[in-house]
C-alpha positions in Angstrom: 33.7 -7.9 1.4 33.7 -9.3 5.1 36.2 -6.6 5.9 33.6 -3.7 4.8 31.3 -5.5 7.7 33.5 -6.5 10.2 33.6 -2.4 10.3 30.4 -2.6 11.5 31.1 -3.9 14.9 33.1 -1.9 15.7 32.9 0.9 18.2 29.9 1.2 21.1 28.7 3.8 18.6 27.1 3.5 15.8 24.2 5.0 15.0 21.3 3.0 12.8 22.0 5.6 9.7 25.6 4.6 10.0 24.5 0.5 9.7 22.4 1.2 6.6 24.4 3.4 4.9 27.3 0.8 5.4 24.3 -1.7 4.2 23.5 -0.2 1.4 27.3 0.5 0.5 28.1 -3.7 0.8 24.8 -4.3 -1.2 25.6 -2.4 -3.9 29.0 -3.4 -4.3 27.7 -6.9 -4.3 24.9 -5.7 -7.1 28.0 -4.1 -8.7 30.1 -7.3 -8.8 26.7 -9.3 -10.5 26.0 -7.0 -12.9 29.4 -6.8 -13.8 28.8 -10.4 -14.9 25.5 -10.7 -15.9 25.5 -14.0 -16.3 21.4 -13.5 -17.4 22.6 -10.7 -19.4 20.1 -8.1 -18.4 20.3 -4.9 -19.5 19.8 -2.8 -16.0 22.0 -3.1 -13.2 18.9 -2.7 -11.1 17.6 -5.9 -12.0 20.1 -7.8 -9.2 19.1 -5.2 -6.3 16.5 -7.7 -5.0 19.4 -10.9 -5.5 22.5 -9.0 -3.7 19.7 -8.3 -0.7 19.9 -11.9 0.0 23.5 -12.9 -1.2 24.8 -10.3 1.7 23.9 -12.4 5.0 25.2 -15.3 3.1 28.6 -14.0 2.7 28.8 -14.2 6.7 26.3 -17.3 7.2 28.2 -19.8 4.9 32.0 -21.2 6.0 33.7 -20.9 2.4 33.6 -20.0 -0.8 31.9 -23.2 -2.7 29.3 -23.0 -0.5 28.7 -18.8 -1.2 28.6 -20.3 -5.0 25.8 -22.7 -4.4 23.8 -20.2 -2.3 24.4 -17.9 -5.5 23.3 -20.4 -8.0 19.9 -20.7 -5.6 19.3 -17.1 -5.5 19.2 -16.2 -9.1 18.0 -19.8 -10.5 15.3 -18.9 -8.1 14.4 -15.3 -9.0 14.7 -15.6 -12.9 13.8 -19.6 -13.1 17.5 -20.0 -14.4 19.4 -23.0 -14.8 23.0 -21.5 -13.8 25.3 -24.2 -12.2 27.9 -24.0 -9.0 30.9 -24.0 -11.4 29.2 -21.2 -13.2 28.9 -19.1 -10.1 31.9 -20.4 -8.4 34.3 -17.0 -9.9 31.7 -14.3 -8.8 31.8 -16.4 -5.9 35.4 -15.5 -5.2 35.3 -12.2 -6.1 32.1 -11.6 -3.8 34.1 -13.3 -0.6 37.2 -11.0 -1.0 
């Protein structure tokens, strides 16, 4: 996942369509990844749009992959009053990071 970013930087380029439509691209794949899992099973896999908005920075912001787990665990406890754990999240965790 930070390689599909890191593409961002590069070149004196880009244009703003190019960043959203390489935003969009991450986000979904990150959407893809949790509804893949459904941990809450839900049965649309636009009901994580609004979570994998706010995992994306984190994959950049936090230092490792524990600590992607327990900003995951906050996100989606948060939006659908959950009660998931860090060692729940800890494998989409991994899967998110690479």
């Amino acid at each position: 996942m930070k390689m599909m970013v890191s593409k961002l930087t590069e070149g004196d380029g880009m244009k703003e369509q190019q960043w959203i439509t390489m935003f969009n691209d991450v986000k979904e794949t990150i959407q893809s990844i949790i509804y893949t899992w459904n941990p809450l099973y839900l049965h649309a896999s636009e009901e994580y749009e609004y979570e994998a908005t706010w995992i994306l920075p984190m994959v950049y912001k936090v230092e490792n992959v524990e600590s992607l787990a327990i900003e995951i665990t906050d996100i989606l406890n948060q939006s659908f009053n959950s009660t998931l754990t860090k060692e729940e999240c800890i494998g989409i965790a991994q899967q998110i990071w690479e």
